[in-house]
C-alpha positions as a LaTeX table, in Angstrom:
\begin{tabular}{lrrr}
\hline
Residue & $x$ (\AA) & $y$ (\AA) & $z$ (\AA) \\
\hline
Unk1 & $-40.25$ & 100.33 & $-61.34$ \\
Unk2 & $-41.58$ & 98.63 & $-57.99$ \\
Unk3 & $-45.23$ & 98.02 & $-57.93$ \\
Unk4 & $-45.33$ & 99.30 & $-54.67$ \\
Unk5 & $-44.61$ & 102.96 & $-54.60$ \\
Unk6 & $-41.88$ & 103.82 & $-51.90$ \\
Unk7 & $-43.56$ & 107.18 & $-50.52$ \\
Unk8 & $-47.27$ & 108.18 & $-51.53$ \\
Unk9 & $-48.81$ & 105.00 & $-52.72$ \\
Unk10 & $-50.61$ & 106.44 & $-55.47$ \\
Unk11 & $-49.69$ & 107.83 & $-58.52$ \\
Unk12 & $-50.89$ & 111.36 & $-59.73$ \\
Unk13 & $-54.56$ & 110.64 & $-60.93$ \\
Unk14 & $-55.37$ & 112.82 & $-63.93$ \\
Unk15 & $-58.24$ & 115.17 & $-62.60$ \\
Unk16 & $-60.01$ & 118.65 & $-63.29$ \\
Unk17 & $-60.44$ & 121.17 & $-60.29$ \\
Unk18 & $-63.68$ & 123.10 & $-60.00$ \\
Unk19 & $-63.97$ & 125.85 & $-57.64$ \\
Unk20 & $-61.40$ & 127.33 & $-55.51$ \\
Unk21 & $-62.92$ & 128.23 & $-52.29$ \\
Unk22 & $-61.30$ & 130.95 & $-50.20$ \\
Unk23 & $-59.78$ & 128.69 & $-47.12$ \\
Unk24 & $-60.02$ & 129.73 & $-43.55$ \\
Unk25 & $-61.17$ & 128.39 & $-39.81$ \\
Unk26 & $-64.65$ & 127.37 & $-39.87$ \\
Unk27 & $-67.34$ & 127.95 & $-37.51$ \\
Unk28 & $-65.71$ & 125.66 & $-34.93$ \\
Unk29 & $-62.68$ & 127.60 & $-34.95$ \\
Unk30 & $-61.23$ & 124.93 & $-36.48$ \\
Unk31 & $-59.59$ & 124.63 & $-40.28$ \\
Unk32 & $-60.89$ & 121.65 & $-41.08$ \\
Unk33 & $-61.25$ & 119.98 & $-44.99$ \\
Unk34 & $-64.01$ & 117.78 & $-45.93$ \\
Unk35 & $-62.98$ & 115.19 & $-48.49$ \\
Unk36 & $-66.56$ & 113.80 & $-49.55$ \\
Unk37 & $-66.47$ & 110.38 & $-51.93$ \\
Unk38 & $-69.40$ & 109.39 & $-54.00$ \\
Unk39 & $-71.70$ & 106.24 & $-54.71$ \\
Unk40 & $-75.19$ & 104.71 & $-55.74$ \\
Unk41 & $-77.35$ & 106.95 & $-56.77$ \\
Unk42 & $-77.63$ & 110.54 & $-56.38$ \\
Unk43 & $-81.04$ & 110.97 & $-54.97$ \\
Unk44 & $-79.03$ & 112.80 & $-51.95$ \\
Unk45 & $-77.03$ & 115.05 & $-53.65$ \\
Unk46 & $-78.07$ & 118.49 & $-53.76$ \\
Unk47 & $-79.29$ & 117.64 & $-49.75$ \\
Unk48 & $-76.07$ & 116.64 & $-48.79$ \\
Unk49 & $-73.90$ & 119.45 & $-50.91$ \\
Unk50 & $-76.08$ & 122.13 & $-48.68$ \\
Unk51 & $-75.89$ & 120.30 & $-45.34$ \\
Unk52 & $-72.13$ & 119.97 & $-45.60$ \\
Unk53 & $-71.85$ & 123.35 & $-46.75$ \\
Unk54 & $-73.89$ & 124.60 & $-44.10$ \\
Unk55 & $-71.94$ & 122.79 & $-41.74$ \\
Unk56 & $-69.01$ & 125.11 & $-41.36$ \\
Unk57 & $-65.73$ & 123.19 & $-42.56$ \\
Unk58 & $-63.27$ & 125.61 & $-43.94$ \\
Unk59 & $-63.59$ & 123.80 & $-47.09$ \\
Unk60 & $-65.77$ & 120.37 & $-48.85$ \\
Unk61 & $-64.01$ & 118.88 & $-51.56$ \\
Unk62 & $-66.28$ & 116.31 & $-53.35$ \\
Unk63 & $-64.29$ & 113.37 & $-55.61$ \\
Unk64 & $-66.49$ & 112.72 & $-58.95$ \\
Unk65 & $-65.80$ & 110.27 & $-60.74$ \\
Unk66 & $-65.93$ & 110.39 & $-64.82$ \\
Unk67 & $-69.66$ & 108.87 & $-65.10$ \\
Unk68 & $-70.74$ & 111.22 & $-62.27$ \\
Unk69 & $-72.64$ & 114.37 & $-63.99$ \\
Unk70 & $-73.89$ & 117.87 & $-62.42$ \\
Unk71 & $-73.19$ & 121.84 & $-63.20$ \\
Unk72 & $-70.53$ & 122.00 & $-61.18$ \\
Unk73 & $-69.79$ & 125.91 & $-62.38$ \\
Unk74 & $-73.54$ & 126.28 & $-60.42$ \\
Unk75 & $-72.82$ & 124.40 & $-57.51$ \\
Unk76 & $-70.00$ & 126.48 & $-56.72$ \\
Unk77 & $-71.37$ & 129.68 & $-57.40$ \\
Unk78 & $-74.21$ & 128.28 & $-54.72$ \\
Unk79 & $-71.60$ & 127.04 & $-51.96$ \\
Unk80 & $-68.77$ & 129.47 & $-51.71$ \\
Unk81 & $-66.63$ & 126.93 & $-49.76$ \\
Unk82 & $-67.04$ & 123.54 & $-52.21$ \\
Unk83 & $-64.85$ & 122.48 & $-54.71$ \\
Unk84 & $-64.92$ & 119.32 & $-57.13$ \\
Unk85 & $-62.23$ & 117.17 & $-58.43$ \\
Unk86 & $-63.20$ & 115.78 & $-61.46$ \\
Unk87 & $-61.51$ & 112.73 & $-61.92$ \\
Unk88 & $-60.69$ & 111.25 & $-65.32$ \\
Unk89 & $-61.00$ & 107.55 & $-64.44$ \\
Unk90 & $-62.06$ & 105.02 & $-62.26$ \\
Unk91 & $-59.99$ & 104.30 & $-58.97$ \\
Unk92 & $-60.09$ & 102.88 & $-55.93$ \\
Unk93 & $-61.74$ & 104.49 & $-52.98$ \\
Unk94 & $-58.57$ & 104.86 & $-51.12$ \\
Unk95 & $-56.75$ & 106.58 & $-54.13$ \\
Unk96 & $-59.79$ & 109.04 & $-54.00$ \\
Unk97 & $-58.59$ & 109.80 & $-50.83$ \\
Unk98 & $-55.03$ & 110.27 & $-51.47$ \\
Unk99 & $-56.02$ & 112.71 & $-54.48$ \\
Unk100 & $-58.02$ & 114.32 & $-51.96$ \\
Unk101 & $-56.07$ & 115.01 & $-48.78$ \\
Unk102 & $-52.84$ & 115.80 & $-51.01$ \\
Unk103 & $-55.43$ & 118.85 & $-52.51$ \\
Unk104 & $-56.65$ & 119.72 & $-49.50$ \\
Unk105 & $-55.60$ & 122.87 & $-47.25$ \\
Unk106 & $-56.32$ & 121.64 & $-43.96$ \\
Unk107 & $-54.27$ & 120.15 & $-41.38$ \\
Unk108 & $-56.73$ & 117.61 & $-40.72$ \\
Unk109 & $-59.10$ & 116.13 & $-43.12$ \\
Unk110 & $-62.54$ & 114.51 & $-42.08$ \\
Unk111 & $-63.42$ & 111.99 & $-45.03$ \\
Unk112 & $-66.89$ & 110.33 & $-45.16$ \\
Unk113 & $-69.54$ & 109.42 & $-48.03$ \\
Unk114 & $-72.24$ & 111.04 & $-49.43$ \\
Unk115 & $-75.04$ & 108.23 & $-48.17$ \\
Unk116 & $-73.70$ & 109.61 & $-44.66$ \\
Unk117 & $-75.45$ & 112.40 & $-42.88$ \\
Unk118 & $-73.56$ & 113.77 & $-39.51$ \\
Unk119 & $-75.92$ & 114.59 & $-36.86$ \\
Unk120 & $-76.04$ & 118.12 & $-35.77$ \\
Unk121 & $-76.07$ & 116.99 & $-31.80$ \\
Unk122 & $-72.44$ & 115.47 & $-32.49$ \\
Unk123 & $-71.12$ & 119.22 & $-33.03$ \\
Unk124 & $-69.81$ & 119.47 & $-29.46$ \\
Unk125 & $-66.76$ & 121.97 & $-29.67$ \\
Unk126 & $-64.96$ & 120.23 & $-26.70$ \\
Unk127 & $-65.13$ & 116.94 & $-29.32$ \\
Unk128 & $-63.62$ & 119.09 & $-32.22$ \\
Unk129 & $-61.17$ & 120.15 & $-30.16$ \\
Unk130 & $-60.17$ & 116.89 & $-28.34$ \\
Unk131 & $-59.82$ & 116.44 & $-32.07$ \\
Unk132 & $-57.18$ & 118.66 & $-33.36$ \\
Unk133 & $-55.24$ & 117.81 & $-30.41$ \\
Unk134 & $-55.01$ & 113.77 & $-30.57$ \\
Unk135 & $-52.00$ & 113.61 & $-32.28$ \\
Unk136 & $-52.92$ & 110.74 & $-33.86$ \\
Unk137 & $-52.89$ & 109.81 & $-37.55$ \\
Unk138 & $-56.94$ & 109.03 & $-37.69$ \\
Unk139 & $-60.03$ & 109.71 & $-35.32$ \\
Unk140 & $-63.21$ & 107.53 & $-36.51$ \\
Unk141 & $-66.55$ & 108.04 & $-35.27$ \\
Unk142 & $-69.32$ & 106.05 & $-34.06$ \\
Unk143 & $-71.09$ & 105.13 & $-37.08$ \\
Unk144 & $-75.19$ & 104.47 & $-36.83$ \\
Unk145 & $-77.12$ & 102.45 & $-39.74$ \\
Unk146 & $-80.27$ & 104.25 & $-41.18$ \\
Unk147 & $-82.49$ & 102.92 & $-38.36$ \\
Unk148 & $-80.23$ & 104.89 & $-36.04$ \\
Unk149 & $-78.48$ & 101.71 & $-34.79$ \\
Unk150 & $-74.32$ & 101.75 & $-33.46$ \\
Unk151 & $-73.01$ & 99.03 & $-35.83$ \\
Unk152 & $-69.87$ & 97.36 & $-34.46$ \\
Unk153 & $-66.85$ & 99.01 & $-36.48$ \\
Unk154 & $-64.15$ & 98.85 & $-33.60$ \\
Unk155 & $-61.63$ & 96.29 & $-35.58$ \\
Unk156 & $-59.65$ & 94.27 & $-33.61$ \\
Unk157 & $-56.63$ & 92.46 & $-35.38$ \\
Unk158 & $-55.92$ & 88.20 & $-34.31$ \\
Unk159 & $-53.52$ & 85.70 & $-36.04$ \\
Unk160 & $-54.33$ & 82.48 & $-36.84$ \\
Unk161 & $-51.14$ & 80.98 & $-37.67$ \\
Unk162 & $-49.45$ & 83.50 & $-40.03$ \\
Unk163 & $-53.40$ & 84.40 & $-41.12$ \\
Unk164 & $-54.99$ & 87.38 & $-40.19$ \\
Unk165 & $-58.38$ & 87.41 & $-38.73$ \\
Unk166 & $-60.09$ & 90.82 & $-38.27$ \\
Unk167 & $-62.86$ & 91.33 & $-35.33$ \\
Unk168 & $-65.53$ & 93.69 & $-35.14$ \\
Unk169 & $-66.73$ & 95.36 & $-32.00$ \\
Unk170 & $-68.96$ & 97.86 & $-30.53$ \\
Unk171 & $-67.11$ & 100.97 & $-29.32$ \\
Unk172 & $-66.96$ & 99.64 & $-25.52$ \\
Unk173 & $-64.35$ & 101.80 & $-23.30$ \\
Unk174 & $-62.75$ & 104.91 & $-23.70$ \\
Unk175 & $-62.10$ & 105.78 & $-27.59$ \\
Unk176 & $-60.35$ & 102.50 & $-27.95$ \\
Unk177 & $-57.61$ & 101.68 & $-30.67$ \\
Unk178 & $-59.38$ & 100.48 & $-34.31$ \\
Unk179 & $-57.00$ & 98.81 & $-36.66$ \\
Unk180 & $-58.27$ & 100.59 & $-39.86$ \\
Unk181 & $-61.11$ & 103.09 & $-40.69$ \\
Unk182 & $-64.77$ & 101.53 & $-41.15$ \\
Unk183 & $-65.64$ & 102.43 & $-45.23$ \\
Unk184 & $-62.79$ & 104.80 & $-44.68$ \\
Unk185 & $-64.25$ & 107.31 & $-42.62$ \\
Unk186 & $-62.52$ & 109.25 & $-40.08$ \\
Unk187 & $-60.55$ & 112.58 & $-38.96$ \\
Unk188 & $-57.29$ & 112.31 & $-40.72$ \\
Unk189 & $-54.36$ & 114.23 & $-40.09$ \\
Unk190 & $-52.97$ & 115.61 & $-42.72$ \\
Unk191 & $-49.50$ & 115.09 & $-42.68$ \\
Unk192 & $-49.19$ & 111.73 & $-40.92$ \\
Unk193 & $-51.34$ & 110.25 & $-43.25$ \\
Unk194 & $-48.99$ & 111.89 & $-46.68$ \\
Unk195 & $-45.99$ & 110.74 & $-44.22$ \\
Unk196 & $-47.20$ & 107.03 & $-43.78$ \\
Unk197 & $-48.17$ & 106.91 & $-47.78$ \\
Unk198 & $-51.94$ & 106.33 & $-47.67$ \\
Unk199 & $-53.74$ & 103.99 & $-49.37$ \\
Unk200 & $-52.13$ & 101.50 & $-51.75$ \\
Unk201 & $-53.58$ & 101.50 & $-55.32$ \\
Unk202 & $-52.10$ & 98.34 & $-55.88$ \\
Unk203 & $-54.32$ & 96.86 & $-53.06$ \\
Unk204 & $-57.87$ & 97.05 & $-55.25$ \\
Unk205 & $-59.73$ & 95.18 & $-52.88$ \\
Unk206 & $-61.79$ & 97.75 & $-50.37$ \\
Unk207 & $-61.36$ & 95.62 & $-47.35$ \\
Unk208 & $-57.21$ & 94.84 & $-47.55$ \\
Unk209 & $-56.75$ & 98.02 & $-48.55$ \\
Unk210 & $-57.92$ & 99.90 & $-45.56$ \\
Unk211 & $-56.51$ & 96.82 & $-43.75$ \\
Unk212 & $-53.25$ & 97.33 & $-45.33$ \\
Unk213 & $-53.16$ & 101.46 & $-44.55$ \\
Unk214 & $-54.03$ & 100.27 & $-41.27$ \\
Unk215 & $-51.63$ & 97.32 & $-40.27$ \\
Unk216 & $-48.75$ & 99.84 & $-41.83$ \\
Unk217 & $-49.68$ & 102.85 & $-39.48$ \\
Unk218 & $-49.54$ & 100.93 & $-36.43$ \\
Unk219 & $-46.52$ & 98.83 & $-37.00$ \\
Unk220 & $-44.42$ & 102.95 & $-37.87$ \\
Unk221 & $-45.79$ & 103.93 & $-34.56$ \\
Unk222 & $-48.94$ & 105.46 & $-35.44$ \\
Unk223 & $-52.61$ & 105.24 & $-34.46$ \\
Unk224 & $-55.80$ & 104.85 & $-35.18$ \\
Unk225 & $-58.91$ & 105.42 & $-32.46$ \\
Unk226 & $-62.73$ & 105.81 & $-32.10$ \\
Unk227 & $-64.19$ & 109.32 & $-30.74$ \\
Unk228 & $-67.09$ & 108.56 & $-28.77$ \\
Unk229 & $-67.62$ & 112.47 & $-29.25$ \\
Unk230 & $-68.76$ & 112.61 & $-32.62$ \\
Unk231 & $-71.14$ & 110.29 & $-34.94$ \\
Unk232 & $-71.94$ & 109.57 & $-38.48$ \\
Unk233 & $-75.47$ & 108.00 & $-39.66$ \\
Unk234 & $-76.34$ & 105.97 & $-42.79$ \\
Unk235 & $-78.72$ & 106.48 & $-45.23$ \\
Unk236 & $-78.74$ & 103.87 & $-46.96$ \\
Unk237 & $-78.22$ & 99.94 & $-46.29$ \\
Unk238 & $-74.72$ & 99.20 & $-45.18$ \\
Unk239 & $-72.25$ & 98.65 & $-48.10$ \\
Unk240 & $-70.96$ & 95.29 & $-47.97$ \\
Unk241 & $-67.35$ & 94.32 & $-47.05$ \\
Unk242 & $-65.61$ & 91.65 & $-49.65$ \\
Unk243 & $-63.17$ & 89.42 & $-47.22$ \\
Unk244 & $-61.84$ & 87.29 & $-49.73$ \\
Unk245 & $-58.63$ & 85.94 & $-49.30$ \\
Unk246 & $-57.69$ & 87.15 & $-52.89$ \\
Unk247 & $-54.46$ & 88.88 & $-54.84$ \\
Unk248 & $-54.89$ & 91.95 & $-53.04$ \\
Unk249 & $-55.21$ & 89.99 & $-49.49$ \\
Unk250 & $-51.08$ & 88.54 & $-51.24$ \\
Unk251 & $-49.92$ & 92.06 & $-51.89$ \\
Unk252 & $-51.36$ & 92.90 & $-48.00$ \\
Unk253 & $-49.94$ & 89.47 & $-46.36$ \\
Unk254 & $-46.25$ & 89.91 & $-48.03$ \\
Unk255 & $-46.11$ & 93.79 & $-46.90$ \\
Unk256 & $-47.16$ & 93.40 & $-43.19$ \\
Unk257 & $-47.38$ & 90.19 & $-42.08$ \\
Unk258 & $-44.09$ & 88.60 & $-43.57$ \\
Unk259 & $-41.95$ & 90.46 & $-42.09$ \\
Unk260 & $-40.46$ & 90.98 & $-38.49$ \\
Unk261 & $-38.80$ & 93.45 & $-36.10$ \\
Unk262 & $-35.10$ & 92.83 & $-35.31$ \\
Unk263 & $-34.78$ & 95.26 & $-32.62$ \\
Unk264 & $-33.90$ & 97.98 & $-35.16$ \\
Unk265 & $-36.70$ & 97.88 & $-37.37$ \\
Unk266 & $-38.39$ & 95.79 & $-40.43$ \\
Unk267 & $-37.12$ & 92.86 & $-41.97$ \\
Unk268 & $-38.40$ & 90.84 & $-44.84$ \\
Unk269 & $-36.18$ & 87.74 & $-44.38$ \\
Unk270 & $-34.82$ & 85.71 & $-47.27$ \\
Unk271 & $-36.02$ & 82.98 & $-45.75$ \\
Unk272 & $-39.79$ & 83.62 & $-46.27$ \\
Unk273 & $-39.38$ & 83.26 & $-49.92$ \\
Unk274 & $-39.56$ & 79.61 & $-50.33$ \\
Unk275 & $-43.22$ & 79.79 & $-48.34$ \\
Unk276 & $-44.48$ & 82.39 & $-50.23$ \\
Unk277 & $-43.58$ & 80.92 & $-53.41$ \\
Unk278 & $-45.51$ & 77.88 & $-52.71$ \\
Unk279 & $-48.56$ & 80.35 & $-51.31$ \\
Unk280 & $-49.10$ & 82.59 & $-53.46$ \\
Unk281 & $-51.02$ & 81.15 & $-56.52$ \\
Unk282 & $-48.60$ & 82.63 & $-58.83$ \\
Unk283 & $-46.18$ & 81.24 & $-61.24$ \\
Unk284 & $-42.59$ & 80.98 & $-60.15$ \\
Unk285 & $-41.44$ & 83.79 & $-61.50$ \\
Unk286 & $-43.89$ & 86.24 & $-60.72$ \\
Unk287 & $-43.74$ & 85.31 & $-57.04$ \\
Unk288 & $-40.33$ & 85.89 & $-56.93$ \\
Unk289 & $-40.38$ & 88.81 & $-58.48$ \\
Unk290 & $-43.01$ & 90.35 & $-56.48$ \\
Unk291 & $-40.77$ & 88.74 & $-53.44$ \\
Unk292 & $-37.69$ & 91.10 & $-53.77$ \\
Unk293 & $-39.83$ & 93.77 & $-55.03$ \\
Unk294 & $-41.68$ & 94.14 & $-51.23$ \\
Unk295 & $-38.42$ & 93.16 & $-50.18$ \\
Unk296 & $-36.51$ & 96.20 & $-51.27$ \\
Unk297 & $-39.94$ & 98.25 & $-50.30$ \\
Unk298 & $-39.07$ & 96.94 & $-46.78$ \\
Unk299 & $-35.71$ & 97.56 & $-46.96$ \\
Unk300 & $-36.36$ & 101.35 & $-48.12$ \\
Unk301 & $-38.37$ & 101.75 & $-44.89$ \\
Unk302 & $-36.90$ & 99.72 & $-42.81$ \\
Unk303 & $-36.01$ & 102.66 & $-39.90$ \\
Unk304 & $-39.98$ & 103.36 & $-39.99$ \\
Unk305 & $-41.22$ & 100.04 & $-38.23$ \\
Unk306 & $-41.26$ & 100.28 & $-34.69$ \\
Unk307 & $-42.73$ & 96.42 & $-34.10$ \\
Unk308 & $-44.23$ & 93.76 & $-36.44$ \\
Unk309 & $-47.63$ & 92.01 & $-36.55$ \\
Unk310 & $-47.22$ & 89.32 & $-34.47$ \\
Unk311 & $-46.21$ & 91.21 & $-31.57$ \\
Unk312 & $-49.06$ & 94.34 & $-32.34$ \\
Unk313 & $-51.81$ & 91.40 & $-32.08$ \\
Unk314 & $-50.18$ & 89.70 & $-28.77$ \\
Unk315 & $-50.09$ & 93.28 & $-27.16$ \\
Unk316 & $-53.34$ & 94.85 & $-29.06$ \\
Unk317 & $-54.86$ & 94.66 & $-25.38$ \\
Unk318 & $-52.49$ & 97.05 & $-23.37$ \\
Unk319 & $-52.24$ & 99.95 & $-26.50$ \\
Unk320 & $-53.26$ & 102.88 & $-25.09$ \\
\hline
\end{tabular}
């Protein structure tokens, strides 16, 4: 079998579902899921259940993970519109997400953390809607830190040579184009992001992995963009981003940045082989294996690339 699933790149995570929640349009009008993920400690918790709650999404779904305890049976019977998915092990934060927009009812799916509060002045129904409308595969908001300052989450792709170097900005402009989701928060639509295969569990590392979901969404023709309309504060310190140039930044470079557009869509030459090979760290035969493997992978979707790195960076500047 591949290690790089050809669809949904994640595997069915064993989990237990608490609470069913009767699903329909929230206060905004709008049906809307809430996929929440967890960390730290839980000082916030029972604050956070009832301000989401409160909040009028059709539905919260909260991702626990197996060291994570509470009376869930209570918490439902509290908050008529929250579910939990207890998971049964550890995963990545992006396969949290895939287990929780594939559970999810609603056609789009805001994701965020629970040391995140959402300001009640960023409720602006024209926003929402502007929202539902995009047609694009992820909306991210301004993000604050706890003092209330914009941190620069606006990520702006550059090669150097064949690596890639990732810039952060402040959210100058118009909603402009981000390259991946900041901690993974955004406004995801549903189906784009099932259709583009989420997050790759393979991928371990926090930052390549929304890199990776990224880099793959743009180069099939999607997009990713910053609503000025709608903002999301910290409560905590900033969690900090691990840039290594590591196994999962491999798995990341081979995928996206290998290959190129022919004019009909993605190709992982045979050529790049003997480069890689001497790259990657590996042993011979593990590179080569793990070669053809994203080779094939490539090959399966080949029809679904509408460019390729090189040119996305050179033309970042006129995307619109």
């Amino acid at each position: 079998m591949s290690s790089i699933p050809t669809i949904f790149n994640s595997p069915v995570i064993p989990h237990t579902v608490i609470g069913q929640p009767s699903f329909q349009s929230g206060k905004h009008g709008l049906k809307i899921s809430l996929v929440l993920l967890n960390r730290g400690a839980r000082v916030f918790r029972e604050d956070t259940l009832r301000e989401l709650t409160a909040q009028g999404w059709s539905e919260v779904i909260s991702l626990e993970e197996p060291s994570n305890t509470a009376d869930y049976e209570e918490l439902t019977q509290k908050h008529k519109n929250l579910k939990f998915l207890l998971m049964s092990q550890v995963v990545t934060p992006g396969e949290q997400i895939n287990l929780g927009i594939q559970e999810a009812k609603g056609d789009l799916v805001l994701v965020m953390w629970n040391d995140m509060t959402i300001p009640d002045s960023s409720f602006y129904p024209k926003s929402l809607k502007a929202w539902s409308e995009s047609a694009i595969l992820c909306s991210v908001p301004e993000i604050k830190n706890r003092e209330g300052e914009e941190i620069p989450t606006v990520s702006v792709p550059s090669l150097q040579g064949r690596k890639l170097k990732i810039i952060n900005l402040g959210s100058e402009g118009d909603n402009p184009l981000t390259l991946c989701p900041y901690d993974y928060v955004g406004l995801y639509d549903r189906m784009k992001f099932l259709t583009t295969g989420g997050y790759d569990p393979k991928i371990p590392n926090t930052f390549w992995q929304r890199v990776d979901f990224g880099m793959r969404a743009f180069l099939w023709g999607e997009k990713i963009a910053l609503n000025r309309g709608f903002k999301v504060q910290y409560l905590r310190d900033l969690p900090l981003e691990n840039r290594t140039v590591d196994s999962s930044y491999r798995s990341f470079y081979l995928k996206n940045l290998l290959l190129t557009y022919d004019g009909n869509g993605g190709v992982l030459r045979k050529g790049r082989l003997f480069p890689y090979l001497f790259s990657s760290g590996l042993s011979f035969l593990k590179s080569y294996r793990t070669f053809q493997e994203t080779r094939t992978w490539v090959e399966t979707h080949k029809y679904r690339f509408r460019t390729d790195a090189r040119h996305l960076v050179e033309t970042w500047g006129s995307l619109r």
